[in-house]
C-alpha positions in Angstrom: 10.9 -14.9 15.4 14.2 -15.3 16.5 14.2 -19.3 17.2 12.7 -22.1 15.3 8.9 -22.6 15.5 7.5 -25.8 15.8 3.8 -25.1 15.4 1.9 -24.9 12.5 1.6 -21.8 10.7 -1.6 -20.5 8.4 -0.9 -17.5 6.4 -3.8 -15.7 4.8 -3.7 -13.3 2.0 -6.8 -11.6 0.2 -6.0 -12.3 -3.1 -3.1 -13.1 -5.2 -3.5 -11.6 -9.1 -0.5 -10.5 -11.7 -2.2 -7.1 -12.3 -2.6 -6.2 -8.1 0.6 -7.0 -7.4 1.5 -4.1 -5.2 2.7 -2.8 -1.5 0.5 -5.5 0.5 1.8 -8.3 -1.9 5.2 -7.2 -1.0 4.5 -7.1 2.9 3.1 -11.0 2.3 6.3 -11.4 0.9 8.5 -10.3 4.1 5.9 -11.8 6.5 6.2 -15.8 4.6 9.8 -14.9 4.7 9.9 -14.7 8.4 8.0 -17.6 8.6 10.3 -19.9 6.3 13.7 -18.6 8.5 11.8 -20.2 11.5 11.0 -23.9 9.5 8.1 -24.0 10.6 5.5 -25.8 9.0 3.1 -23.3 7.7 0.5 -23.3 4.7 -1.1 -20.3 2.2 -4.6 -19.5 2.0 -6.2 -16.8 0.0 -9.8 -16.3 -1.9 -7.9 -16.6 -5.4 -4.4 -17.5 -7.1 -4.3 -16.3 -10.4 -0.2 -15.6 -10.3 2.2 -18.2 -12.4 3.7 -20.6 -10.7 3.5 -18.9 -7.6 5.7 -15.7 -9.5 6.5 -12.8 -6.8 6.4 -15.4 -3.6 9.1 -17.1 -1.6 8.1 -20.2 -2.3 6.3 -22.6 -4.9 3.8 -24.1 -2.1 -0.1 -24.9 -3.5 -1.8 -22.1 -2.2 -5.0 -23.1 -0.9 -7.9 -20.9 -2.4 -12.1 -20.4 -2.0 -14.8 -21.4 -3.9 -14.2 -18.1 -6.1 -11.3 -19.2 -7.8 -13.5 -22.0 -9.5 -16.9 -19.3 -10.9 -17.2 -18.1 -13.7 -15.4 -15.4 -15.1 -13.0 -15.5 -11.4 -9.6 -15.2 -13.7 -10.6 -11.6 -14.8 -13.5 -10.9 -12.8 -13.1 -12.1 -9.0 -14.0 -8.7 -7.8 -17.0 -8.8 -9.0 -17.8 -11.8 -6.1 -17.2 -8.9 -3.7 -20.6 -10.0 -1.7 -19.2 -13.3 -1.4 -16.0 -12.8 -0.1 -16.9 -12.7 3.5 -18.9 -16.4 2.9 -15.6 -17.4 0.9 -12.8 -16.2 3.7 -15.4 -18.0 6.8 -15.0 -21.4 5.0 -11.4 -22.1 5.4 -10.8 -24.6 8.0 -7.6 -23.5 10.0 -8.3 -25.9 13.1 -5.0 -27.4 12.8 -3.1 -24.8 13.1 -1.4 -22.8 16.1 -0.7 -19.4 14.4 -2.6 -17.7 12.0 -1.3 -14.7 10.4 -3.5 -12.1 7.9 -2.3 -9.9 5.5 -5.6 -8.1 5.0 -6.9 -5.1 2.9 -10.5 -6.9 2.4 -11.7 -9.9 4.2 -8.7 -12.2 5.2 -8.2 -10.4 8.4 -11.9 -12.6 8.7 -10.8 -15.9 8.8 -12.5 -18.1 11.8 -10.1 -19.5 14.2 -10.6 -21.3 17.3 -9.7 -19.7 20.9 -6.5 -21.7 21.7 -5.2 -19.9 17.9 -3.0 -16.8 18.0 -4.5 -14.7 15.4 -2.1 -11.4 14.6 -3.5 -9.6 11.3 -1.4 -6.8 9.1 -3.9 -4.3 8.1 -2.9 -2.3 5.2 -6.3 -0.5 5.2 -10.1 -1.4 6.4 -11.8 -1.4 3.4 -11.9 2.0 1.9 -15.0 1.2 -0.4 -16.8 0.4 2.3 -16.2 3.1 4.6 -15.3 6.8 4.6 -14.2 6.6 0.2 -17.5 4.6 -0.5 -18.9 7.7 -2.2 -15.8 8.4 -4.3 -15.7 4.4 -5.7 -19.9 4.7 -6.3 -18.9 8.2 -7.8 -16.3 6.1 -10.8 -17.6 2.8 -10.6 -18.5 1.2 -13.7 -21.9 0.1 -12.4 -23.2 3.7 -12.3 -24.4 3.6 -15.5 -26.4 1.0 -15.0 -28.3 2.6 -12.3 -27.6 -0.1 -9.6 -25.8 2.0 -7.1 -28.5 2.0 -4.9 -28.4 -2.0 -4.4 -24.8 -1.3 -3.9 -24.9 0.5 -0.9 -26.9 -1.7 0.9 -24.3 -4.5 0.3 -21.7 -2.2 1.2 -24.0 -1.4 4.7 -24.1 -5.4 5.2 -20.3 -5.8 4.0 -19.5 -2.7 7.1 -21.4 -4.5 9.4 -19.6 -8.1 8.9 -16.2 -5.7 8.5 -16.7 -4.9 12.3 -17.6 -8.0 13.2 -14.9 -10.2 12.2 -12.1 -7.0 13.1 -13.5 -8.1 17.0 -12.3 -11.8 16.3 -8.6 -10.9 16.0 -5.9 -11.3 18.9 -3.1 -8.7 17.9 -3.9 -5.8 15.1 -1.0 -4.3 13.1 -1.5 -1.1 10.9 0.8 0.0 8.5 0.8 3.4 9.2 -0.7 6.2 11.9 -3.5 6.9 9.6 -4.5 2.9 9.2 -4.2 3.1 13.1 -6.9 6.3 13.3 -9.0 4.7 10.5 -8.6 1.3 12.7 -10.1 3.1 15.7 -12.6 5.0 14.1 -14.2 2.0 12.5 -13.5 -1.1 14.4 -13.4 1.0 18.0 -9.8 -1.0 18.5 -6.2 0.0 18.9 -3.5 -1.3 17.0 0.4 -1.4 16.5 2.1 0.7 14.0 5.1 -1.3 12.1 5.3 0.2 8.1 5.6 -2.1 5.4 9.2 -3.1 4.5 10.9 -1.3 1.3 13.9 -2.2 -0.6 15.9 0.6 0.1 19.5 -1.4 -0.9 19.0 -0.8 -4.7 18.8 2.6 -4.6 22.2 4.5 -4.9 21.2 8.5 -4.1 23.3 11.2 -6.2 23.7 14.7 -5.4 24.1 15.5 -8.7 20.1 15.4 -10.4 18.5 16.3 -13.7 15.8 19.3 -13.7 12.7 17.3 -14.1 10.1 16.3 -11.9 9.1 12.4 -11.2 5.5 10.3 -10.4 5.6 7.1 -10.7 1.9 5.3 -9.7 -1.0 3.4 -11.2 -3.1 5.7 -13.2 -6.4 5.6 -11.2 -8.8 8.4 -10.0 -7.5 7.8 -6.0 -3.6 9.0 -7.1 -4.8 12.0 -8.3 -2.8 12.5 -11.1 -4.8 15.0 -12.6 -3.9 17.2 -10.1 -0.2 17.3 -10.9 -1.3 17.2 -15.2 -3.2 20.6 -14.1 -0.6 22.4 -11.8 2.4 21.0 -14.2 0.3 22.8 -17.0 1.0 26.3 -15.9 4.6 25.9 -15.2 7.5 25.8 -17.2 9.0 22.5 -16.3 8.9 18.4 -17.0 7.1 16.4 -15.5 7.8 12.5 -16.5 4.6 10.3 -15.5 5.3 6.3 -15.3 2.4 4.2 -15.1 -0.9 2.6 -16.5 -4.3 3.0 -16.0 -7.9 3.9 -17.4 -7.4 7.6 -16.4 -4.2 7.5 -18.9 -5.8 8.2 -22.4 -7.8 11.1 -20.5 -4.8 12.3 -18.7 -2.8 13.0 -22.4 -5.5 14.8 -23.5 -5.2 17.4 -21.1 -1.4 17.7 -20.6 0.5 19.9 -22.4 4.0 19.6 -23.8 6.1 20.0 -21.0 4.6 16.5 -20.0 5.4 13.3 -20.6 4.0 10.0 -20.2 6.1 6.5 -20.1 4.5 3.2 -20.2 5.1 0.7 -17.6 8.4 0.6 -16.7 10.8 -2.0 -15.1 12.5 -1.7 -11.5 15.7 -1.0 -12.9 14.5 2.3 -14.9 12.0 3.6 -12.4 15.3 3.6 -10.1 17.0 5.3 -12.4 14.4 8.3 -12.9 14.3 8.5 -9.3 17.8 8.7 -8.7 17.4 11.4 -11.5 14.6 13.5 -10.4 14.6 17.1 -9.2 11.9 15.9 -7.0 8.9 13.2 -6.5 6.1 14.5 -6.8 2.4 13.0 -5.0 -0.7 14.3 -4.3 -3.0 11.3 -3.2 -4.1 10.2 -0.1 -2.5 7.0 0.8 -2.7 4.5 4.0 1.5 4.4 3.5 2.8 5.3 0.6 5.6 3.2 -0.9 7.2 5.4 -3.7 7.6 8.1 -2.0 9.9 6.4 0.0 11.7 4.4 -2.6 12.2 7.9 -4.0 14.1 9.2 -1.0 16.2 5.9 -1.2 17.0 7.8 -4.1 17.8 10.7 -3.1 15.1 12.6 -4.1 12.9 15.5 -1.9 9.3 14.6 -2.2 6.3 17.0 -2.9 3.0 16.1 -1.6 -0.2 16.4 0.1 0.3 16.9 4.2 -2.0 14.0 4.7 -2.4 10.6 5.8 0.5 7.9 5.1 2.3 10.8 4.2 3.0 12.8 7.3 4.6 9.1 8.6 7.4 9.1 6.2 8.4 12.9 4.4 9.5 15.4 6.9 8.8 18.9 5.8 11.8 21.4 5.3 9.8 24.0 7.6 9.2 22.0 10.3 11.9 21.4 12.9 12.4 17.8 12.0 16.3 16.9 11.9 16.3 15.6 8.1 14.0 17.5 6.1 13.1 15.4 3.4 10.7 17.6 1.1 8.0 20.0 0.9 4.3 19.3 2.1 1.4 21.2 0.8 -2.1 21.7 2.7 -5.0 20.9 0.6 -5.7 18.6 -2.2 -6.1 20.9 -5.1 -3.9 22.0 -8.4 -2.9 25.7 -7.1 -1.6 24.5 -3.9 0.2 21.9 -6.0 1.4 24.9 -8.2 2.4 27.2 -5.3 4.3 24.5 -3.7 6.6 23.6 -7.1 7.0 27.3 -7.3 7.8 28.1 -4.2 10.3 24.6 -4.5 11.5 26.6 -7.6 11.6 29.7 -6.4 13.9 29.2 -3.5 16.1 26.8 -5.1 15.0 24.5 -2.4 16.8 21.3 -4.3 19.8 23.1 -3.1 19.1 22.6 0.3 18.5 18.9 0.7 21.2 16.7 1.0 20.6 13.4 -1.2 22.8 11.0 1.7 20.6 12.5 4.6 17.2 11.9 2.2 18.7 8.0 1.9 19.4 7.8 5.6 16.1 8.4 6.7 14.2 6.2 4.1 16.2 4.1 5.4 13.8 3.6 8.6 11.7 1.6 6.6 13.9 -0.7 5.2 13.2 -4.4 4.6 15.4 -5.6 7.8 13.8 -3.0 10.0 10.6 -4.7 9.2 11.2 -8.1 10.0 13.0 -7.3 13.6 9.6 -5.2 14.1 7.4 -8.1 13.4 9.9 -11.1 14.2 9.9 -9.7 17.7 5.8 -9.0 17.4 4.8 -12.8 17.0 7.6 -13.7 19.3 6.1 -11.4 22.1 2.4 -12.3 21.4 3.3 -16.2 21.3 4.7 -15.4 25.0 1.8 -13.9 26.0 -0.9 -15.9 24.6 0.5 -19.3 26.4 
């Protein structure tokens, strides 16, 4: 939004919690920020605010939450509510407002507004445990043992159908990535724009010069796959450095040989260092975007990873024709395609060929400033439109 605004703004967020701070926190971030540089008038809603003192926002505005945040057990435990959440997100009363803008991943692209409201939503994914991963979360969840998962699928079939219902309700739809976009269509029948999230690529300062080790950096959950990497890294003779936490770590150590090492959580400023460090980044989930692999580029760094998904938006692969190769991509999602890749990386001294500047350039396509034009100019179009 390039001018002042002088409407009233809603912005609606699914949740905001310490431990999920991630990638869609960071795009509310950028999107309020828009917002504030127009001084516009504009208010927070969201089913639950358990952050302190409003810790990783822009501002320190009372952010107005559901009926969730006051249960039982909501502090720790607001997932569990999951069959409520669409009840929750419906109850919000937005009539005063003239824009409402969603940052959804759940259910706050399902907010009710009235038909003189512009409604744009920022999907980061439809929701992936209700749709084509619902086997995979049933397959880990916690619940299994308790033999409910049958009553879980038939609230996940009513959760799909309000999922498509509410996706009808919004004006303009933004994915995050070309595979949000497909996953968009397949599920909601809609189209959508693509504008990927913003990442701070300033911090990063690439180096030609790198260490011989290889780099992931990710939460330590059965989606990342990072027993993939423990089992290809196991039959090669080189380091692998693993930052993160997670339930799949104590399980992950047992496995891994010597060659691999695990560091706990780890603070911006030494996860940029590693990167910047790194013979190479190294991913094999599937991800909507992706947001390390491209803060690893910032640094310089080639990536290794699966040719899928968020994935084939941001690396370029050195045997394509692409004009900055910025790493390798490997077909299927298994350890000895993993393997092969690294060795074939190894083989061909293939860090040799990538320069670090070039990597950095073209991470620098998703930088935080190329965001904010992309969606600045978004609201200012739709508002245009919608009069």
């Amino acid at each position: 939004m390039k001018t002042i605004y002088r409407g009233n703004v809603a912005l609606i967020h699914d949740w905001f919690a310490g431990e999920f701070y991630g990638g869609a926190e960071k795009v509310f971030k950028e999107i309020e920020e828009i917002i504030l540089e127009t001084k516009a008038n504009y208010d927070i809603f969201s089913l639950v605010n358990h952050l302190e003192k409003n810790q990783h926002l822009n501002s320190k505005k009372v952010i107005n939450t559901s009926f969730i945040q006051n249960l039982p057990f909501s502090k720790k435990h607001f997932h569990k509510y999951l069959p409520l959440f669409p009840l929750a997100i419906e109850q919000f009363d937005l009539r005063e407002y003239d824009l409402v803008i969603s940052s959804s991943h759940a259910v706050a692209k399902g907010v009710i507004t009235c038909p003189d409201q512009l409604h744009i939503s920022y999907i980061h994914s439809p929701m992936r445990y209700a749709w084509d991963q619902m086997n995979t979360y049933l397959k880990d969840s916690s619940y299994k043992k308790l033999g409910i998962n049958p009553l879980l699928r038939l609230i996940l079939q009513d959760l799909r159908k309000w999922d498509y219902l509410s996706s009808v309700r919004i004006d303009k739809l933004v994915s995050n990535s070309n595979f949000t976009a497909k996953r968009i269509k397949k599920y909601w029948g809609r189209n959508s724009l693509v504008i990927h999230p913003p990442v701070n690529i300033k911090k990063f300062c690439p180096k030609q010069s790198r260490d011989d080790f290889y780099l992931s950096v990710s939460r330590l959950v059965p989606n990342k796959r990072i027993d993939l990497l423990v089992k290809a890294f196991n039959k090669l003779d080189l380091r692998l450095v693993i930052v993160g936490e997670g339930p799949e770590k104590k399980q992950l150590m047992k496995i891994a040989q010597g060659n691999i090492s695990f560091l706990n959580y780890q603070d911006d400023l030494a996860v940029k260092q590693l990167m910047e460090k790194c013979r190479a980044f190294v991913y094999a989930g599937t991800e909507d975007f992706g947001i390390a692999p491209v803060e690893a580029m910032a640094a310089g760094a080639p990536i290794i990873a699966l040719k899928k998904a968020g994935i084939l938006d941001t690396v370029n692969c050195i045997n394509s024709t692409n004009i900055i190769p910025t790493g390798v991509l490997f077909n299927n999602q298994c350890d000895t395609d993993l393997r092969d890749c690294i060795k074939f990386f190894e083989d061909k001294k293939l860090w040799l060929e990538f320069s670090s500047q070039d990597i950095n350039l073209w991470a620098q396509n998703f930088s935080i400033e190329t965001f904010k034009n992309k969606f600045s100019n978004l609201i200012d179009k739709s508002l245009t439109e919608f009069k």
